[in-house]
C-alpha positions as CSV (number, residue, x, y, z in Angstrom):
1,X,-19.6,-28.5,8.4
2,X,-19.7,-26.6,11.7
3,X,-18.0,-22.7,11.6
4,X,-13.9,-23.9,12.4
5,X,-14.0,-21.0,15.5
6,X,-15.6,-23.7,18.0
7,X,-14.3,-24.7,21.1
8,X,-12.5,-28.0,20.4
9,X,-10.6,-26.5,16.7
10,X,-10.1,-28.6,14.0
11,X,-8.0,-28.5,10.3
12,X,-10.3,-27.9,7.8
13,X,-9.1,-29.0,4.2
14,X,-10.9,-28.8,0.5
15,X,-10.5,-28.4,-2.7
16,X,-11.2,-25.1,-3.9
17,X,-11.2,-23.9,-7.6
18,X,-7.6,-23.0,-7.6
19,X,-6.0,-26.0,-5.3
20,X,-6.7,-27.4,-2.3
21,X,-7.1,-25.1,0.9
22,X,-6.2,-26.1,4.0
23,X,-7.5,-23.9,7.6
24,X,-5.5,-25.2,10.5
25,X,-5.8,-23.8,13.9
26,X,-2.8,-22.0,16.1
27,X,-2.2,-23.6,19.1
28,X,-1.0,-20.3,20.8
29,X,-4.4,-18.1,19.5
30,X,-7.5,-19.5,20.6
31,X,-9.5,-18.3,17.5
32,X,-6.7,-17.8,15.3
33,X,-6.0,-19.6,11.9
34,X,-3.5,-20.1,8.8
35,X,-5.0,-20.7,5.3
36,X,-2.5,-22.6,2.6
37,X,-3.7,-23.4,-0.6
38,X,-1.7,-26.5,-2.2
39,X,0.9,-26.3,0.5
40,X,1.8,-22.1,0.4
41,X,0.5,-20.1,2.9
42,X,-2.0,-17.4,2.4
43,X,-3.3,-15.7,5.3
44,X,-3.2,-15.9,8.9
45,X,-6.2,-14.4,10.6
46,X,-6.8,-14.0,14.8
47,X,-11.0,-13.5,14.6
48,X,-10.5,-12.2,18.2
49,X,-7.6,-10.0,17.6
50,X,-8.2,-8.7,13.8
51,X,-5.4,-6.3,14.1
52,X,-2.9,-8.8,14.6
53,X,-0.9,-9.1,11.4
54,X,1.5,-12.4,11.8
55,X,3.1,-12.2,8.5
56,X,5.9,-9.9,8.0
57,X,4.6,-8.5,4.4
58,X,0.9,-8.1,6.1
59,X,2.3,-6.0,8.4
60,X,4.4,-3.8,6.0
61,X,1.1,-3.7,4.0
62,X,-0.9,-2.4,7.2
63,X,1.9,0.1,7.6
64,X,1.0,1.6,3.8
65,X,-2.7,1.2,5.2
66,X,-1.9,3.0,8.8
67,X,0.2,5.8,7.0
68,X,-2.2,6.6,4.0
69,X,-4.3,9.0,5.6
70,X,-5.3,10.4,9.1
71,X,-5.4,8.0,11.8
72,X,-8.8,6.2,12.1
73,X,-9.8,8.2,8.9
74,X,-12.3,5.8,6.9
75,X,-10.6,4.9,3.0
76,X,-12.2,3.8,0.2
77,X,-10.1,0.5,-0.4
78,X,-9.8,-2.0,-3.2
79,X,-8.3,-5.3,-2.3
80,X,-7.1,-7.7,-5.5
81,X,-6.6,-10.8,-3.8
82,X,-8.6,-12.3,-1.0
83,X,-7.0,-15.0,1.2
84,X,-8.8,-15.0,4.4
85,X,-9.8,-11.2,4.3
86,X,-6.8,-10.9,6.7
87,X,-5.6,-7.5,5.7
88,X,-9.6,-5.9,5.2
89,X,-10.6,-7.3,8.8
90,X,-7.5,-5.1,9.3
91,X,-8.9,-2.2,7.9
92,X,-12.6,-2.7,9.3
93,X,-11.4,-2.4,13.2
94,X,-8.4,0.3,12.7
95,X,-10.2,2.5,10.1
96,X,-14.2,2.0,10.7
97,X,-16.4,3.2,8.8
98,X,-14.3,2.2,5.1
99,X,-16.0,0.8,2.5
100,X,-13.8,-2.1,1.0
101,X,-14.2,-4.4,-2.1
102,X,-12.3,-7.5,-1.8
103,X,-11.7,-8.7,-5.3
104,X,-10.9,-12.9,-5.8
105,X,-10.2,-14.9,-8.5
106,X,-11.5,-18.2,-6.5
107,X,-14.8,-18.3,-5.9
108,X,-14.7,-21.6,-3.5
109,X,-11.7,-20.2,-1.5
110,X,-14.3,-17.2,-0.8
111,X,-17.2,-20.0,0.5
112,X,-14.7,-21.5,2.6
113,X,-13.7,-18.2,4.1
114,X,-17.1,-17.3,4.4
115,X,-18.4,-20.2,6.1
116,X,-15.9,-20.8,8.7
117,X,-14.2,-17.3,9.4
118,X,-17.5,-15.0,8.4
119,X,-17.2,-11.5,8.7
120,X,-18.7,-9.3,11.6
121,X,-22.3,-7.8,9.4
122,X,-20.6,-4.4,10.2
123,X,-17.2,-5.0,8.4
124,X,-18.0,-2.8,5.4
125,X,-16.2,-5.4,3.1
126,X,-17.9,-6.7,0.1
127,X,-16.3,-10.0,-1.6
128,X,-16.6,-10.4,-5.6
129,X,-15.3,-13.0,-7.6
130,X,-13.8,-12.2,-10.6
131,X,-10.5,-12.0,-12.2
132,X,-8.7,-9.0,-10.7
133,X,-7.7,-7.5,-13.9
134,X,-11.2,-7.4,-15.4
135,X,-11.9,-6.0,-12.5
136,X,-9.6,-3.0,-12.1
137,X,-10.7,-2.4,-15.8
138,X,-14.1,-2.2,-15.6
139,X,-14.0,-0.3,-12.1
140,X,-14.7,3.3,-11.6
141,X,-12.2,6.1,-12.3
142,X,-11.1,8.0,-9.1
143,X,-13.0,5.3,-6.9
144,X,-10.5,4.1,-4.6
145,X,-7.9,6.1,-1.9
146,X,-5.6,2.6,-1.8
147,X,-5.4,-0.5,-3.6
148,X,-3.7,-3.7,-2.4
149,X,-2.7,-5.9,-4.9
150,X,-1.9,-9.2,-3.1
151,X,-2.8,-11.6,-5.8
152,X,-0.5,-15.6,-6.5
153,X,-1.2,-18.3,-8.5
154,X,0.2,-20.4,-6.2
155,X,3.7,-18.8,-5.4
156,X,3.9,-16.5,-8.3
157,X,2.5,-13.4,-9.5
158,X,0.4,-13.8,-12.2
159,X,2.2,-12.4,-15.3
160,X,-1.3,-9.7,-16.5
161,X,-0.6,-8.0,-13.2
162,X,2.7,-6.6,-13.7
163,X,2.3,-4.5,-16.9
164,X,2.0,-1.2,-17.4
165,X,-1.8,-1.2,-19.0
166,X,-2.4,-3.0,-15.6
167,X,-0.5,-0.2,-13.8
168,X,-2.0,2.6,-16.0
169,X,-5.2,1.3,-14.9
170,X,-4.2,0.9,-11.0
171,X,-3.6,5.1,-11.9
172,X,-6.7,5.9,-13.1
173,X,-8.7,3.9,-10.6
174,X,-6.8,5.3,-7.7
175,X,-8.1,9.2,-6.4
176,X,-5.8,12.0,-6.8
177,X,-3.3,11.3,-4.0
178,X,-4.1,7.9,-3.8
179,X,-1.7,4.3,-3.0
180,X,-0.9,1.3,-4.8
181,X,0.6,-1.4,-2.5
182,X,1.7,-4.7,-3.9
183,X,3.3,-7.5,-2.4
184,X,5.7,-9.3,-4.8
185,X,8.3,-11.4,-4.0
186,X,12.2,-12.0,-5.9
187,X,15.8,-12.5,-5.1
188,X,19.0,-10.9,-6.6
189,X,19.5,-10.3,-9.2
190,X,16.0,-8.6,-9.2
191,X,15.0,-9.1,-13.0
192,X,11.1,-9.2,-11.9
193,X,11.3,-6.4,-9.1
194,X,13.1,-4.3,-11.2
195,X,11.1,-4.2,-14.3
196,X,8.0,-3.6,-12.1
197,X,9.8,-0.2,-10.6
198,X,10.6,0.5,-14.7
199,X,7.1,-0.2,-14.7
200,X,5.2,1.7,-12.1
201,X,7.9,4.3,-12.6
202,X,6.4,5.5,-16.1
203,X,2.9,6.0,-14.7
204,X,3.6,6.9,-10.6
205,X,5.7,9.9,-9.9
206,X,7.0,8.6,-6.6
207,X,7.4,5.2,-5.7
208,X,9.5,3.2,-2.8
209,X,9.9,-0.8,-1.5
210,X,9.8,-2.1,2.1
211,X,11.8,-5.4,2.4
212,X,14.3,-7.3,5.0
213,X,17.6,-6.1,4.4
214,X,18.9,-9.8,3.4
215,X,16.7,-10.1,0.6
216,X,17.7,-6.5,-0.8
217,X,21.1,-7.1,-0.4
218,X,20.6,-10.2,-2.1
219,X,21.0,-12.7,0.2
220,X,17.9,-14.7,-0.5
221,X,14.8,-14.6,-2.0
222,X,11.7,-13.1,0.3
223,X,8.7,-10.7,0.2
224,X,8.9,-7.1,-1.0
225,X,6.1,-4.3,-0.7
226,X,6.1,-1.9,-3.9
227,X,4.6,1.3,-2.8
228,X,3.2,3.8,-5.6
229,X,1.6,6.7,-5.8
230,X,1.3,10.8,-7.6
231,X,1.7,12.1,-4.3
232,X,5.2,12.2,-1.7
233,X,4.9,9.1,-0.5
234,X,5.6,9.1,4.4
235,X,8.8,7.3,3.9
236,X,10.6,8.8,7.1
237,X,6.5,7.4,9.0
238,X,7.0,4.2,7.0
239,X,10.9,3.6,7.7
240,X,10.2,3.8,12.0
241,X,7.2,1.9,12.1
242,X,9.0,-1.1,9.4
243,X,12.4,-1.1,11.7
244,X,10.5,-1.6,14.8
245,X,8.7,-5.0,14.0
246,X,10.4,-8.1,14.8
247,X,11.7,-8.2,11.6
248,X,13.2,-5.3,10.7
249,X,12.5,-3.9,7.0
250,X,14.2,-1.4,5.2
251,X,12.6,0.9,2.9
252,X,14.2,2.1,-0.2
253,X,13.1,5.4,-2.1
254,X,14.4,7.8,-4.6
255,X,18.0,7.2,-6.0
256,X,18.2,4.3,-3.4
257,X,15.8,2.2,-6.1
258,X,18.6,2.8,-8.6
259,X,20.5,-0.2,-7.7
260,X,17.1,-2.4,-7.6
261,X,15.6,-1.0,-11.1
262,X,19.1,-1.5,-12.8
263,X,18.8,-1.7,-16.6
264,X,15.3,-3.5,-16.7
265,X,12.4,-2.6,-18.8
266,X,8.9,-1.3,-19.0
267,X,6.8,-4.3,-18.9
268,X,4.0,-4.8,-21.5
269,X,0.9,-6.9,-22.1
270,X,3.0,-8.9,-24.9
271,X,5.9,-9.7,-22.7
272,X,4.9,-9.9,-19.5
273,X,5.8,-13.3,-17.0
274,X,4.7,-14.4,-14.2
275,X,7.1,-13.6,-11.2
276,X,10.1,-16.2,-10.7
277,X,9.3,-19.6,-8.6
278,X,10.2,-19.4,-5.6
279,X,14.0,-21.3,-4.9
280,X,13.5,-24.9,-3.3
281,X,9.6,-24.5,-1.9
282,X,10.9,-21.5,0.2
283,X,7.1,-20.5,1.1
284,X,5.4,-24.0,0.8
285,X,4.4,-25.7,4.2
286,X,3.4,-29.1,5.1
């Protein structure tokens, strides 16, 4: 099959290990693409425009990126979850010069990705399949400035990435000053989100959550970024850049996590779950 950034663009669809993956074109971007795997979408990646970050929890993400160090300052950055490499292209032409390791569970997802939406030979991004957890175990202490955790079995978080041996090792991988960012996703009344601030709590001294104001209010069910780290997290950086995309984000620190953590409970290897389904196909796409 010929690369899918040609002149005349066409949907691309296979079955991968984990589902069947679908590349369709945008009509509006002339090189740009969305990746769905069994119907939920992944990524979204412009190849012209890498920096472009059309989902609203890539874009909080690239906020933790953006505010994690120095501008234009090269990081040492471990991705868990691939998708279409959307958020380490990101990295590659802001912060050039980072060395990234892209971590994926689905090893024919990352030959689809590689055949039609390659990466420039400069990127700095290296691609391994394996399972994320195995991973983060076996990686290096004090090898990484951020991690972004970014990882769904379909919809859901899978339930060996939200304990705190996984979190405990998220610490010990991360450098001194170093960030977690994860992208999870729940609705009121926040049993999942919550235990994973209980979580992250007992092993980061200083964590915060960027999300819409209707899904922290309770509203509905939507994406929220958990931010971690043993340093003082740029919450007042983090708070102007999130309120000025075009849809607004708040982020909650401190005692304004009270009311999200409630009375939920560290989460271990033994009793950890998979986060919640999301309500009547909310991010599945035809």
């Amino acid at each position: 099959m010929a690369p899918v950034n040609s002149e005349d663009p066409k949907p691309v669809q296979i079955a991968v290990d984990h589902g069947v993956a679908k590349l369709m074109p945008d009509v509006d971007r002339s090189r740009a693409w969305l990746l769905t795997v069994d119907g939920a979408p992944q990524s979204y990646v412009d190849l012209d425009e890498p920096t472009h970050l059309e989902f609203e929890y890539a874009r909080r993400l690239g906020h933790v990126l953006d505010t994690a160090a120095d501008e234009q300052l090269p990081l040492d950055v471990l991705h868990l979850g691939g998708g279409a490499l959307t958020l380490p292209r990101y990295v590659s032409a802001t912060r050039p010069g980072s060395r990234q390791d892209v971590v994926e569970a689905d090893g024919g997802l990352l030959a689809l990705v590689a055949e039609h939406l390659p990466l420039p030979p400069e990127s700095g991004v290296r691609t391994r399949c394996a399972d994320a957890r195995e991973w983060l175990t076996a990686a290096p202490a004090d090898s990484a400035d951020v991690i972004v955790a970014d990882v769904f079995g379909g919809s859901r978080v899978p339930a060996h990435l939200t304990s705190l041996a996984y979190a405990e090792e998220a610490a010990r991988v991360l450098r001194p000053g170093g960030v977690y960012a994860a992208n999870l996703a729940d609705g009121a009344p926040f049993a999942f989100l919550g235990s994973q601030l209980a979580t992250f709590r007992a092993v980061f001294a200083q964590l915060a959550v960027i999300a819409e104001p209707a899904v922290l209010r309770g509203r509905r069910f939507g994406n929220a970024v958990l931010i971690a780290s043993d340093r003082e997290l740029p919450v007042s950086a983090l708070a102007r850049r999130t309120a000025a995309d075009a849809f607004p984000a708040r982020v909650e620190h401190g005692a304004g996590l009270g009311a999200l953590t409630g009375s939920s409970r560290i989460v271990h290897d033994t009793d950890a779950v998979a986060s919640p389904e999301p309500p009547g196909g909310s991010f599945t796409i035809s």
